[in-house]
N, C-alpha and C positions, 0 to 999 in steps of 0.2 A: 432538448438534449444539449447538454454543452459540446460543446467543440472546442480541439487542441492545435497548437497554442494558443495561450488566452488572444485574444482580437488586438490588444493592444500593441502585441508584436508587431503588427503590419506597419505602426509608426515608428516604429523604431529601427533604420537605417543602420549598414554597416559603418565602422567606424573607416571610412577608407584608406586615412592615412597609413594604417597598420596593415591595408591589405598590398598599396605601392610598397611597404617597407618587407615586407614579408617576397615581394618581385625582386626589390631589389637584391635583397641575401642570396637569394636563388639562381640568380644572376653571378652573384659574387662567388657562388657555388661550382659553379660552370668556368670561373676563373678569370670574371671581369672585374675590371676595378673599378669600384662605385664611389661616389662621394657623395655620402648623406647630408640632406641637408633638408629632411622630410617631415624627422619627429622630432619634437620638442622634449629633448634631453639632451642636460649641460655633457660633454666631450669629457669634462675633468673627473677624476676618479676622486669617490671620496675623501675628503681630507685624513691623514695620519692618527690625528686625534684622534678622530671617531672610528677610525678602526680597532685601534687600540682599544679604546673604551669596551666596544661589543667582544673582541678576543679575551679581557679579563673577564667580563661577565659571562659571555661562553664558559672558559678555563673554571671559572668557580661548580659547576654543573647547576645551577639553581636556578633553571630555566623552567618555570611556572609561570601559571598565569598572571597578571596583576590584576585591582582593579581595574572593572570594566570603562572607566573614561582616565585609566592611565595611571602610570607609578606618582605617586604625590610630588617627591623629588621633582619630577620632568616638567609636571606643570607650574609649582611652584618656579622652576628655572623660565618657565615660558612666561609666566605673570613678569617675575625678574627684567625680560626681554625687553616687555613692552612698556616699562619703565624708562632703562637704558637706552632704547633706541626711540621711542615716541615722548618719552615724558605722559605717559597715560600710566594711572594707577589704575589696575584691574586684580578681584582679590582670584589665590588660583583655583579656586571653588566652580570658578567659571569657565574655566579650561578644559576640556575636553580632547585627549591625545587619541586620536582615530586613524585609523589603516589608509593613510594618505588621504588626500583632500579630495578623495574621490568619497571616501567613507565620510568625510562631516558633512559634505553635498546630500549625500545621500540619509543621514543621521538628520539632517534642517529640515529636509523634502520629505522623510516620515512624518516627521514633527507634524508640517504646517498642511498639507496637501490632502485637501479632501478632493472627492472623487468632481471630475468637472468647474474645478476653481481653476483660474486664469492665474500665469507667470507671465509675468513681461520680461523680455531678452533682446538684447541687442542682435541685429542680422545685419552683418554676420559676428560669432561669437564660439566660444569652444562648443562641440558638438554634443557630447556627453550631456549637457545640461539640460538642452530640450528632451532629450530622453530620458534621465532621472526623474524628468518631472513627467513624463509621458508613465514612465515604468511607477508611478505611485496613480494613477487616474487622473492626473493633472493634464492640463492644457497648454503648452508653450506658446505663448503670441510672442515673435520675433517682430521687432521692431525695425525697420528700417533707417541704417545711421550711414553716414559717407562723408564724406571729406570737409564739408560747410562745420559740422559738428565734431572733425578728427574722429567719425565712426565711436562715437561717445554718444549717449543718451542725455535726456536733454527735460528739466522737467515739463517743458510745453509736448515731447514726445512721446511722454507716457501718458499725459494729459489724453492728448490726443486716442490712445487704446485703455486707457482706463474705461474698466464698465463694473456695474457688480457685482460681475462674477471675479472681479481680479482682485488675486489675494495678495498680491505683491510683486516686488521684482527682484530680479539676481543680476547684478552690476559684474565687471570684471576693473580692476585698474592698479597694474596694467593689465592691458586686455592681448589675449589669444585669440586671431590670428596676428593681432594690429601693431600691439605694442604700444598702443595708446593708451594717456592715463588723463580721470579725471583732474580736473581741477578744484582746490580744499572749496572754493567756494559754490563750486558743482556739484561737491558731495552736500555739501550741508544743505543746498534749498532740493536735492533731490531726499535726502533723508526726512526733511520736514512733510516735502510734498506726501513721500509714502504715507507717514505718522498723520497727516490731517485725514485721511483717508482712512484710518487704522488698517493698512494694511503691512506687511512685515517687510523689512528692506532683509536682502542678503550680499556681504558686497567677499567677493574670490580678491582675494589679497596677496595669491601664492606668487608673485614673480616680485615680491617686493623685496628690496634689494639687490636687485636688476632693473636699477633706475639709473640715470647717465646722467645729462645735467641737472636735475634736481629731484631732492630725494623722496620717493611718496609719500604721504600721511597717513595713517589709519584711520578708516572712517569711525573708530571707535570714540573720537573725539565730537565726533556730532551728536552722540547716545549713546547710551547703554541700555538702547533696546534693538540692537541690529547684530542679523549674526555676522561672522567673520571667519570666514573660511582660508587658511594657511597652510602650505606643506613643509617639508624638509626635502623634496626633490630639488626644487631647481635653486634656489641661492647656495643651500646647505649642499649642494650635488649628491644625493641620497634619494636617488631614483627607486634603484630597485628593492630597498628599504621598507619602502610601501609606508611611509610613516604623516601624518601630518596631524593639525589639531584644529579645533573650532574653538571662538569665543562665545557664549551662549548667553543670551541674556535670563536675568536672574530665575523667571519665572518660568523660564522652561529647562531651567538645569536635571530638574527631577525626570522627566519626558525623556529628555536626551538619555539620560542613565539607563533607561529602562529599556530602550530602543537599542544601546549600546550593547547590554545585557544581553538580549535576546539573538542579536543580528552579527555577533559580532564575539562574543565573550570578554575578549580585551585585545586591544594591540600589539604586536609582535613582540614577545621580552627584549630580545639580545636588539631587536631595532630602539628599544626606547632606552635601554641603560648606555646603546652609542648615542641618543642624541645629547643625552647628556651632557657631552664634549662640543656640541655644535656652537655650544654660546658663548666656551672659553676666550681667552683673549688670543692663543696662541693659534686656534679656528677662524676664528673673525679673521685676523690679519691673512691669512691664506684667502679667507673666502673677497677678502676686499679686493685684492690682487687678481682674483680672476673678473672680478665686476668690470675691471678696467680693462683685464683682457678681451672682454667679451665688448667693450665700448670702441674699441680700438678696429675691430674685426667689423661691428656696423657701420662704422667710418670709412671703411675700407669696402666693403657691400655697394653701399646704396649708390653713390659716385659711379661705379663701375657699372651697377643694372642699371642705370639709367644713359649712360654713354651706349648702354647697347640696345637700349628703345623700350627698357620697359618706364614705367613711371611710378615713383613713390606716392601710396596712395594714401595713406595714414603717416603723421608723424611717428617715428617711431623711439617714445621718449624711455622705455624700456621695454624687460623679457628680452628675448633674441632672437626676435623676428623682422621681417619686412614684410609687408603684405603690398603687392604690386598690381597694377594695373596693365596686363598684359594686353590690351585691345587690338596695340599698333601692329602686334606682331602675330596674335591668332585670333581666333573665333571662338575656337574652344578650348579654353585649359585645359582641361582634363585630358583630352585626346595630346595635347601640348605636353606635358607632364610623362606621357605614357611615351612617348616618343622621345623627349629626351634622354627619360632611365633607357630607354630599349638603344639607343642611335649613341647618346656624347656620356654615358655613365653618369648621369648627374640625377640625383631626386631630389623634385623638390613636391611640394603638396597644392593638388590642384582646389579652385576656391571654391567646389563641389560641398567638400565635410564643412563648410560654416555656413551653412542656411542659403537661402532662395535666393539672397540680395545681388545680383549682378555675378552669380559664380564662375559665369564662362569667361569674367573678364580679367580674374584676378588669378594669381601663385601669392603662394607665403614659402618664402625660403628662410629657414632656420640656421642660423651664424654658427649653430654650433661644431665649428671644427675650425682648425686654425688657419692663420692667414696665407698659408702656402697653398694649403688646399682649396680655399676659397679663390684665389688665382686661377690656380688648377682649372676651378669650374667655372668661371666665366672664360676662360681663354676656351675651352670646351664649347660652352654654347657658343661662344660667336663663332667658331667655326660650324656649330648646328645649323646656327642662323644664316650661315653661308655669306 
């Protein structure tokens, strides 16, 4: 007799960051003032441009479906992109515009994920991902990365958990919680390593353009047989938009349509005739200005948690995080975490939601809110810290 819920739910853990932010509000409910600094979304509201864009197309009333991997316009402007900004010609047949980069995650992971095949992941890493692959019958092996490697994968590391049941891995760079990104020459002997293997690389590309001293590449230039997962939340500040797109290699563009079709119908109208506006020149230049805002504010972070005893654990060469090593100061993040929102208003995300790998020792606090605020919250803990 079967039994409810399916089994596979037991692996798949709350997302808890969303459950501290949900204290926190509650809290603010109650008429404390919090400073977030929990979830990973940009502060800035979205840009002009693209509001406008989505109020004519609202205003027009012709809010119908579209094709199921996206209006032609949008992908052809996202092929355009990656011309403009990488110097890669990609044609936009291979574009795929999905319900934020949760939905091409999840559109790849249908794709390739037969019941009991192995993902290789870096631990720690966004949390979502070992569950995407848990929630299609797949196997998350979490790889253990730390500071000798900038919490980067490594191909002697995958080496190392390759067996064969593994059907590939899913990279991040930069990476969530760390803010670490690979290097062009790390993507390309990890790209080959997968390909000699024939297994599939997936590389999450979404904080790109939340790079600081130098600017990331896309691993699209190692192949054109790796997917690429993108959003429009965090560079483009279109969170709740829900929008983002896959690069899809040629021979599973059909797959992906069909999977799209079914799961999904198409992605949001009035969301995809505003991104439209995202790539303009008049967007760019807004969105460039907050890159350096958001550079300015980790410069301003990481000096300061460390004068107060935590330790930089990952470089953090983009996104807009720090992931710290909290050891000197507790035992248990999480309980650490819980006590700061409850005691000095500050939240920050304990290293619980990113896998097994040392969680009690680590926080990721998220920059996103401005430098007065950020003040704010370390003059806060160190008087937590007494």
């Amino acid at each position: 007799m079967p039994t409810f819920p399916a089994s596979r739910l037991a692996d798949i853990a709350p997302f808890h960051v969303m459950e501290l932010m949900a204290r926190a509000r509650a809290l603010e409910a109650e008429g404390r003032n919090i400073i977030h600094m929990e979830v990973g979304e940009p502060d800035f509201q979205t840009p002009e441009p693209i509001i406008a864009a989505a109020r004519a197309s609202i205003e027009s009333g012709r809010v119908f479906y579209t094709p199921a991997l996206g209006l032609p316009e949008l992908r052809r402007a996202i092929a355009d992109f990656y011309q403009t900004r990488y110097g890669i010609s990609i044609p936009a047949a291979r574009v795929a515009v999905t319900a934020g980069a949760s939905g091409a995650l999840l559109l790849t992971l249908a794709c390739l994920t037969e019941p009991g095949s192995e993902w290789l992941l870096s631990d720690p890493g966004y949390p979502c991902n070992r569950h995407f692959i848990r929630s299609f019958e797949g196997i998350p092996i979490g790889i253990p990365v730390g500071p000798e490697s900038n919490f980067q994968p490594t191909p002697a590391t995958l080496e190392a958990h390759w067996t064969e049941r593994s059907a590939g891995a899913l990279l991040a760079s930069p990476a969530n919680p760390t803010g670490s990104m690979l290097r062009n020459d790390q993507l390309a002997a990890i790209s080959e390593f997968v390909r000699q293997r024939q297994g599939q690389l997936i590389v999450d590309e979404i904080y790109h353009g939340l790079t600081y001293e130098r600017d990331a590449q896309t691993a699209l230039q190692f192949g054109d047989d790796i997917f690429v997962v993108q959003s429009f939340s965090k560079y483009f500040s279109m969170t709740g938009w829900r929008l983002g797109w896959l690069v899809v290699p040629e021979r599973f563009v059909r797959d992906i349509e069909k999977l799209a079709q079914n799961l999904f119908i198409s992605p949001s109208t009035p969301a995809q005739h505003a991104a439209l506006a995202a790539f303009t020149p008049a967007t760019i230049n807004i969105l460039e200005a907050r890159r350096n805002e958001f550079q300015k504010r980790r410069d301003f972070l990481a000096p300061a948690l460390e004068a107060l005893g935590f330790r930089i654990a990952a470089r953090p060469d983009g996104a807009f995080y720090l992931y710290v090593n909290c050891s000197e100061l507790t035992v248990d993040s999480d309980r650490f975490a819980r006590d700061l929102l409850d005691t000095a208003g500050v939240a920050v995300t304990p290293g619980l939601d990113f896998g097994s790998n040392a969680p009690e020792k680590h926080l990721r606090f998220a920059y996103t809110t401005d430098v007065v605020r950020l003040a704010e919250a370390v003059d806060r803990i160190r008087r937590f810290l007494g």
